[in-house]
C-alpha positions in Angstrom: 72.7 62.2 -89.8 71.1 65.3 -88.8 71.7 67.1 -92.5 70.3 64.2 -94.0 67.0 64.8 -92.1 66.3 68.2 -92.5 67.3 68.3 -96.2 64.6 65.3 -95.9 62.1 67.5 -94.1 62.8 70.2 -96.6 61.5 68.3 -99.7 58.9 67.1 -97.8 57.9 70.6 -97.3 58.1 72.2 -100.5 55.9 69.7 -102.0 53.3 70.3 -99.6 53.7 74.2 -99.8 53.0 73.8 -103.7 49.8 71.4 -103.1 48.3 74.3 -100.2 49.3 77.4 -102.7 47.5 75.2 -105.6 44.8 74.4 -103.2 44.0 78.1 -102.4 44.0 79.1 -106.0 41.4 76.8 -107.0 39.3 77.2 -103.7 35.5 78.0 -104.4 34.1 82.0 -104.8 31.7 82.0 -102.0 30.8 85.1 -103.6 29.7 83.6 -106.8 31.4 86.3 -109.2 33.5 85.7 -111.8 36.1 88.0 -113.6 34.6 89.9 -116.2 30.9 89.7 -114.4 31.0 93.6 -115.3 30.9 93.4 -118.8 27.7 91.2 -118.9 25.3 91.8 -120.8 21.5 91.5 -120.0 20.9 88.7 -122.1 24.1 87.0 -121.1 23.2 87.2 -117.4 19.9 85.9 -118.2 21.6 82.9 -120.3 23.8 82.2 -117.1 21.1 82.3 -115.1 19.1 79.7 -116.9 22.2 77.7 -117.0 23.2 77.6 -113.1 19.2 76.8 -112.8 19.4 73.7 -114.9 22.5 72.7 -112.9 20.7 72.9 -109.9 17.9 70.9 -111.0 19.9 68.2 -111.9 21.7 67.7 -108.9 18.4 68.1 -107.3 17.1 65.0 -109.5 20.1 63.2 -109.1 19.4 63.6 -104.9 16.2 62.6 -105.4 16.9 59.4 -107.4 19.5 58.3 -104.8 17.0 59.1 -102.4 14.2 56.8 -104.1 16.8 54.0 -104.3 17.8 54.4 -100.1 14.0 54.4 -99.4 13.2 51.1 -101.8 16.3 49.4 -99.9 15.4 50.5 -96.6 11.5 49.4 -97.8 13.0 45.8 -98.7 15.0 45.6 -95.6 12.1 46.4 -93.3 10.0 44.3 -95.1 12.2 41.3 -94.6 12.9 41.8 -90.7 9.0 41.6 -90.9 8.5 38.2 -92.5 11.3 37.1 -90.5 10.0 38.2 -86.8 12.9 40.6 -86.2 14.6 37.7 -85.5 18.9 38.2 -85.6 20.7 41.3 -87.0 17.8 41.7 -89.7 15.5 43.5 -87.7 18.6 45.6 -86.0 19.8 46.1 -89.6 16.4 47.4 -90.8 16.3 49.2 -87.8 19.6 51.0 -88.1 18.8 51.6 -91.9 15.7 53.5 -90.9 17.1 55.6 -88.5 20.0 56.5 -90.5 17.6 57.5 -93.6 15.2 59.8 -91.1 18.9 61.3 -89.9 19.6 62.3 -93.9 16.1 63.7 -94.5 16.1 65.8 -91.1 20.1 67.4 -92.2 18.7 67.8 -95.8 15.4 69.6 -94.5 17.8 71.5 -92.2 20.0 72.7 -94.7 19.3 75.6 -96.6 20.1 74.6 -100.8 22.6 78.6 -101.7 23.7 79.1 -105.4 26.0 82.1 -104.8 26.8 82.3 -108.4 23.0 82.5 -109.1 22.5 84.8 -106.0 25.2 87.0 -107.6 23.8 86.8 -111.1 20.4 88.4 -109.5 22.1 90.7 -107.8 23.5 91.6 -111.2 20.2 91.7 -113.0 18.6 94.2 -110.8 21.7 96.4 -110.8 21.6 96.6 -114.5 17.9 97.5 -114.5 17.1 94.3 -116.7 13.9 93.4 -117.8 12.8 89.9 -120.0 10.5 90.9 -122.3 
């Protein structure tokens, strides 16, 4: 009984070794460089630049939008514990719903938006001396 368990606790294990090692190799560069960042050119930085900026913007739009849609529900909401006089779990509803949309604005005010990969792609411009023209 006991050699059944740990040859069960073995294949458990490798499987789960595999996932972590798979898990480190594709964890994020907090650094934001990439192999062969060395052979870039002005122009390529520049491109890659532009890029990670349009990225940026539109998960910024995309945040926003989702934003606007929280804010026109939370509107409704409000507005209907209103006509109703608070009355029941509408005006705790609305309540809650406002509360929990200031919370997400305050943590998104709070929290500074990094790019490393465009912080590292700056860093790269000035090293190379690049200039647009």
């Amino acid at each position: 009984m006991c050699r059944i368990t740990t040859l069960a606790i073995g294949v458990l294990l490798i499987p789960t070794a595999v996932a972590a090692g798979a898990a480190a190799d594709t964890a994020p560069n907090n650094s934001g460089a990439l192999p062969g960042d060395e052979t870039l050119t002005c122009e390529q930085i520049y491109a890659q630049g532009m890029a990670e900026s349009q990225r940026d913007q539109q998960a910024r739009s995309q945040r926003n939008d989702q934003l606007r849609k929280e804010r026109a529900a939370t509107g409704a909401l409000i507005t209907g514990a209103m006509l109703t006089g608070g009355l029941g779990g509408t005006g705790q509803a609305a309540n809650a719903a406002a509360q929990s949309q200031a919370d997400k604005n305050m943590a998104m005010l709070g929290a500074p938006q990094s790019n490393p990969r465009m912080d590292h792609l700056k860093e790269m411009w000035a090293q190379k001396h690049c200039v647009k023209s």
